[in-house]
C-alpha positions as CSV (number, residue, x, y, z in Angstrom):
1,X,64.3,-8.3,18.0
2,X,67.6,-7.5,19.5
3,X,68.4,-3.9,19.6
4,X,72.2,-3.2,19.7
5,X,72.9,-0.8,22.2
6,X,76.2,1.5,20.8
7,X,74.2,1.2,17.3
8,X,71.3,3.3,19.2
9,X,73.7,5.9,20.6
10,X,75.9,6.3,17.2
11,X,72.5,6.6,15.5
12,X,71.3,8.9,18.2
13,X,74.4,11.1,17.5
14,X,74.1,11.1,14.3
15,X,70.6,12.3,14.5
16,X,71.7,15.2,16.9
17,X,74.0,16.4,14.7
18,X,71.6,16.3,11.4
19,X,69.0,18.5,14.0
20,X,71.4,21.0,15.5
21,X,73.8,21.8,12.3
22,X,72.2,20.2,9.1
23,X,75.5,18.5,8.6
24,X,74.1,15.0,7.6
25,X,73.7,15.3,3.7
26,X,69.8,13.9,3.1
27,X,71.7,12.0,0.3
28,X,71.9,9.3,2.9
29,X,68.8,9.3,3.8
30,X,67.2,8.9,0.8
31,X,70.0,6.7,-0.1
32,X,69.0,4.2,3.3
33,X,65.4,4.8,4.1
34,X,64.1,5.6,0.1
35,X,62.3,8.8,2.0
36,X,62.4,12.7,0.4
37,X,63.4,14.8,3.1
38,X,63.5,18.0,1.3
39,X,59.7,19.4,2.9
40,X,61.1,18.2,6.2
41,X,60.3,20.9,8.8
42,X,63.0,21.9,11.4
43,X,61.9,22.5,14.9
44,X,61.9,26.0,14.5
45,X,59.0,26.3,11.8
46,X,55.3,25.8,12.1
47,X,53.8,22.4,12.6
48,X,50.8,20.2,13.1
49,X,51.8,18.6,16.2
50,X,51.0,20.2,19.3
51,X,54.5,21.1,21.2
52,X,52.4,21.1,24.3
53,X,51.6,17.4,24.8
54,X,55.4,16.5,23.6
55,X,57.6,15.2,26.5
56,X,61.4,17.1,26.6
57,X,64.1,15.1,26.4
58,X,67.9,16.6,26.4
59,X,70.5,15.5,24.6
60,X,72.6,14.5,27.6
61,X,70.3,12.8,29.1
62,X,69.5,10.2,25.7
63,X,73.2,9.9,25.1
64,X,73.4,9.1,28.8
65,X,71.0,6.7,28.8
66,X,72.3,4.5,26.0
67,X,75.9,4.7,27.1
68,X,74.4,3.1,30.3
69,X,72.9,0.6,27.7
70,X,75.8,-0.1,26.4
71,X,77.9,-0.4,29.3
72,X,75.8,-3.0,30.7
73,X,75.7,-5.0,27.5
74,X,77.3,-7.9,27.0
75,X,77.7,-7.3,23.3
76,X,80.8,-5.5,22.4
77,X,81.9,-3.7,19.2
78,X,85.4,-3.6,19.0
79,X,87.5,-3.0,15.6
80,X,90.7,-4.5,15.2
81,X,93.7,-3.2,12.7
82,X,96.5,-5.5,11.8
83,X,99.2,-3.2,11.0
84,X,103.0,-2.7,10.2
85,X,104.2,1.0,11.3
86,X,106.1,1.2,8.2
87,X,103.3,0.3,5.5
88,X,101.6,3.1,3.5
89,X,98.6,1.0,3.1
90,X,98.3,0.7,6.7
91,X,99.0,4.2,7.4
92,X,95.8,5.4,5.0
93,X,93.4,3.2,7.6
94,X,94.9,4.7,10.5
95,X,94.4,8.1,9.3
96,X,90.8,7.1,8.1
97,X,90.1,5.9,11.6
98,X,91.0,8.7,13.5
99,X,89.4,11.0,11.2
100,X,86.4,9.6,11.9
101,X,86.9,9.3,15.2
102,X,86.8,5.2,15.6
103,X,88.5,3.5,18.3
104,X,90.2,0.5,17.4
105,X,92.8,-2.4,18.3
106,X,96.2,-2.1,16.9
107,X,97.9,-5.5,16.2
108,X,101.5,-5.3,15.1
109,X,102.5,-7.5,12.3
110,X,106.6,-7.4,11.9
111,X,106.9,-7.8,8.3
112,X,110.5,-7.8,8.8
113,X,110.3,-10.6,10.6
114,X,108.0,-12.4,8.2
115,X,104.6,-12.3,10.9
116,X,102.5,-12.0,7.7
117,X,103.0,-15.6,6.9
118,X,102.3,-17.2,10.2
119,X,99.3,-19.9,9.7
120,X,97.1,-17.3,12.7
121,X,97.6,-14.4,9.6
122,X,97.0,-16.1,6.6
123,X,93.2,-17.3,7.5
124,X,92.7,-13.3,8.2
125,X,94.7,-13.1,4.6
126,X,95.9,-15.4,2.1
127,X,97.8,-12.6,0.5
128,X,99.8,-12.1,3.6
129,X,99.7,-8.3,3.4
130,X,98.5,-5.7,5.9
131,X,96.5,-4.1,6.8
132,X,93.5,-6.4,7.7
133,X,90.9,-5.0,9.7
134,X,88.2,-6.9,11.8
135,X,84.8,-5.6,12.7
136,X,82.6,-8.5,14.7
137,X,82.3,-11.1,12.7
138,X,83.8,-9.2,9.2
139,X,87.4,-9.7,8.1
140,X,88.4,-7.3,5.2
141,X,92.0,-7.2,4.0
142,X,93.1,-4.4,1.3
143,X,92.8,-0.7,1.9
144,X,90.7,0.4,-0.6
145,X,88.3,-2.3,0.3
146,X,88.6,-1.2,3.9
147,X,88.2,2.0,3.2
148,X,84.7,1.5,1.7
149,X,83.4,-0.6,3.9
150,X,83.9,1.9,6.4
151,X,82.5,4.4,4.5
152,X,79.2,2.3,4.0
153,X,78.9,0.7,7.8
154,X,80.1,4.0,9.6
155,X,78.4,7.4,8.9
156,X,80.2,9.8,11.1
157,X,82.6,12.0,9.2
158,X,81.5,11.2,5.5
159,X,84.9,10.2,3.4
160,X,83.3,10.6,0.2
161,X,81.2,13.5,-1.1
162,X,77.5,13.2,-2.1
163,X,78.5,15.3,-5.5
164,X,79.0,12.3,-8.2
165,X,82.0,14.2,-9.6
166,X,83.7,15.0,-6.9
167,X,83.1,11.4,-5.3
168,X,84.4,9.8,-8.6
169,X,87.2,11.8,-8.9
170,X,88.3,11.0,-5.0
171,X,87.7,7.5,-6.0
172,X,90.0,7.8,-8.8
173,X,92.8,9.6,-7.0
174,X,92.5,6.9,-4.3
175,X,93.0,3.8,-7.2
176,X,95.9,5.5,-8.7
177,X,97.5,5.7,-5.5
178,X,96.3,2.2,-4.5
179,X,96.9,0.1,-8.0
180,X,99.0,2.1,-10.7
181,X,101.8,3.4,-7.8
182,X,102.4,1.9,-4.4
183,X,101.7,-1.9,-5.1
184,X,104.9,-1.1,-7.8
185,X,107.0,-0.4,-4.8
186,X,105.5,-2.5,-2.1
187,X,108.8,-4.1,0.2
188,X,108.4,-7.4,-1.4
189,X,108.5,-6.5,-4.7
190,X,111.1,-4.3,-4.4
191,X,113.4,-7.6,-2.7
192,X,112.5,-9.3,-5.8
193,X,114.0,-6.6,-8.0
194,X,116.6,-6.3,-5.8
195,X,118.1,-9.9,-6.2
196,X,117.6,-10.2,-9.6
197,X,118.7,-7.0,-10.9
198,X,120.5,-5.0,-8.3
199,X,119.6,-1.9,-5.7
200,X,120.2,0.9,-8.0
201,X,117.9,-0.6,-10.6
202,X,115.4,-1.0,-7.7
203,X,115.5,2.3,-6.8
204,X,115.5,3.7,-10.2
205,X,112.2,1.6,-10.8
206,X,110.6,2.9,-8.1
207,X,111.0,6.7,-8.7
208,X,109.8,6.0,-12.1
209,X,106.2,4.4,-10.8
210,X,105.9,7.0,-8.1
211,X,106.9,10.2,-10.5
212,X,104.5,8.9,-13.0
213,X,102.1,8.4,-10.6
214,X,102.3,12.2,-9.0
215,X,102.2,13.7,-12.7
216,X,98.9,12.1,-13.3
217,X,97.5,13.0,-9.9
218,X,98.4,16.7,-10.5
219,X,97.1,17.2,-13.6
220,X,94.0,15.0,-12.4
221,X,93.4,17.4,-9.2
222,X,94.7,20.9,-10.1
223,X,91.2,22.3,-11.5
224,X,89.6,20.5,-7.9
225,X,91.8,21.0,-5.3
226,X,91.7,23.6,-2.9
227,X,92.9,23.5,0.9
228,X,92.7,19.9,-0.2
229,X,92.7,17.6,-2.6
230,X,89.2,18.0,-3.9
231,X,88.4,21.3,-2.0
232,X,87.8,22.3,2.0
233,X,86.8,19.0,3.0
234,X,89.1,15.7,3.8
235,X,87.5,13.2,1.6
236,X,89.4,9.8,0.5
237,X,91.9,11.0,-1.6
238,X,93.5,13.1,0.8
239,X,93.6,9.9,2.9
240,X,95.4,7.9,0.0
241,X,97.7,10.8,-1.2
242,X,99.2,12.0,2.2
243,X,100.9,8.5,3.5
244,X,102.0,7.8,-0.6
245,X,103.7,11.3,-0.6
246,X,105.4,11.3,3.1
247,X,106.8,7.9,2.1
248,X,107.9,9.1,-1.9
249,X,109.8,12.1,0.1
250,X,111.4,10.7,2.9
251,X,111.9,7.1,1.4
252,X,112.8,7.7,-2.0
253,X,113.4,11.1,-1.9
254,X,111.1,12.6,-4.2
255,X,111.1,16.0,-5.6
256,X,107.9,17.4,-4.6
257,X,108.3,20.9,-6.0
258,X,107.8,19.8,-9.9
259,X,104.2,18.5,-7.8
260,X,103.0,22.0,-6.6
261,X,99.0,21.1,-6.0
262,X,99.7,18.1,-4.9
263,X,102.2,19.5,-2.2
264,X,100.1,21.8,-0.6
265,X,97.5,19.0,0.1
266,X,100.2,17.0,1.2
267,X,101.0,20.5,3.7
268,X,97.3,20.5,4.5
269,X,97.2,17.4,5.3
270,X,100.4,17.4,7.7
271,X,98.6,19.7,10.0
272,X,96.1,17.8,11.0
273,X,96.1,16.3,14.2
274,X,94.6,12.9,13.1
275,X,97.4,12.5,10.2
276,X,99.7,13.3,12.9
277,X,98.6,10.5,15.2
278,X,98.5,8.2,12.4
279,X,102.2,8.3,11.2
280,X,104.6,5.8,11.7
281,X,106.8,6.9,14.3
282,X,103.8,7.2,16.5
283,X,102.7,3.6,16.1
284,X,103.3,1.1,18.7
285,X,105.8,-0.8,16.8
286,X,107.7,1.6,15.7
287,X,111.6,0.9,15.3
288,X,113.2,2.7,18.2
C-alpha cells in the first residue's frame, strides 16, 4: 500500500495536538474509526504497559522525519482556488483557508472581462462562476459545497461544531447567506436587471434581498451569538456572514446599526488576521 507522506505528518499533527491540549473533539473519532474513546487513558495516568521498554520519540524529531518524507516524494498535494477579488463567494473560501491554515494556488479569473466563460473554465464549471477549487484529482465549484468538503477532507481547525444545534444553526446561517441573499445580487444578475429595468430599480432590489436577509440572520443568531456568531469560536457562519456584510456596507451601503448582533460579529470578525488577509484589496488581482 502506498502511504502518502504529508497525509502522515497532518495526521501526526493532528495527533500531537489531541495529546498535548485535548483539542481534537472524540466526536471525530468515533465518527471515523467507530471506537469509544471516553476510558482512554492520557499519558499522565496509570497503565498496563511498561514505560520502561517504550522507545522516546520527540515531537520534532517525527515531524522532522516526515517532512523529509514528504520532501523527497514525488507526490504533491497542492490546492488550487479560482477566484475573482471582488466575489463574496470567493472571499468566504479564502477566509476558510487561511483559517485553517491551508496553502493554496490563487488563479485569477477577471469576470469583468468575461474569463469565466473561456472553454479551459467551463470543464472546471459549467455554471461559469467562481470560486472553483481543485484538490488532486477533485474539482468542486460552489462555496457551500467547498466549504464542506473541506470540512470533511481537512481536520485542522474544525469549521463546524460537534454540538448538533449549534452545527445546524451555523449550517443555516451559512444557506441563508449562500441561497436566500447573495445569489439575488450576484453581478450578473444584477446586469440583467439593469437592462431591463433600469439602475435605480437594481439597486433598490438588491437592498431589499440583503435587508431581508440580515433581519432573519439577527433574529436567527441573537440568543447564540457571542464574540461571534454562534459563541467564542469561528465556525462557518462567521465565514459566510463577514464577506456578505463587508460587501452589503461598502457596496450597497447598508445600514448595519438596525443589525446590532450581527455587527459585532461582523467587528469580530474584522480583527482577525486571516479575514484580513482574505479581503479583496489584498488579492492578487485586485484593481489598482
Amino acid at each position: 500500500m502506498k502511504i502518502n507522506p504529508p497525509l502522515l505528518l497532518q495526521i501526526n499533527r493532528s495527533y500531537l495536538k489531541l495529546v498535548k491540549g485535548d483539542n481534537f473533539p472524540r466526536y471525530y473519532f468515533q465518527r471515523w474509526f467507530g471506537a469509544d474513546f471516553s476510558h482512554t487513558e492520557t499519558p499522565t495516568t496509570k497503565s498496563n504497559i511498561d514505560a520502561s521498554s517504550a522507545v522516546p520519540i520527540s515531537s520534532s524529531s517525527m515531524e522532522s522525519n516526515y517532512s523529509q518524507m514528504a520532501a523527497d516524494s514525488t507526490w504533491v498535494s497542492k490546492i488550487i482556488l479560482y477566484s475573482f477579488w471582488q466575489s463574496s463567494c470567493s472571499w468566504r473560501i479564502r477566509f476558510a483557508l487561511n483559517l485553517k491554515g491551508l496553502s493554496y494556488e490563487y488563479r485569477a479569473v477577471n469576470i469583468d472581462k468575461g474569463e469565466q466563460f473561456t472553454s479551459e473554465f467551463e470543464k472546471l464549471n459549467p455554471l461559469h462562476y467562481v470560486p472553483v477549487l481543485v484538490d488532486g484529482d477533485v474539482v468542486i465549484s460552489d462555496s457551500y459545497a467547498i466549504l464542506l468538503y473541506l470540512e470533511e477532507n481537512y481536520c485542522q481547525r474544525p469549521l463546524l461544531p460537534v454540538e448538533p444545534q449549534l452545527r445546524a444553526l451555523n449550517l443555516q446561517a451559512a444557506s441563508i447567506v449562500s441561497s436566500s441573499m447573495q445569489p439575488l445580487h450576484m453581478l450578473s444578475v444584477l446586469r440583467y436587471m439593469e437592462e431591463r429595468v433600469g439602475p435605480e430599480e437594481k439597486q433598490s432590489w438588491a437592498k431589499f434581498h440583503i435587508q431581508k436577509g440580515f433581519s432573519a440572520l439577527e433574529k436567527l443568531l441573537t440568543g447564540s451569538a457571542g464574540k461571534y456568531a454562534t459563541g467564542k469560536e469561528v465556525y462557518m457562519a462567521d465565514v459566510f456572514l463577514a464577506p456578505q456584510i463587508a460587501v452589503a456596507t461598502k457596496r450597497f451601503n447598508i445600514d448595519m446599526s438596525q443589525f446590532p448582533t450581527l455587527s459585532r460579529i461582523y467587528d469580530s470578525c474584522k480583527a482577525l488576521p486571516e479575514f484580513q488577509a482574505s479581503s479583496p484589496e489584498r488579492q492578487p488581482d485586485a484593481a489598482l
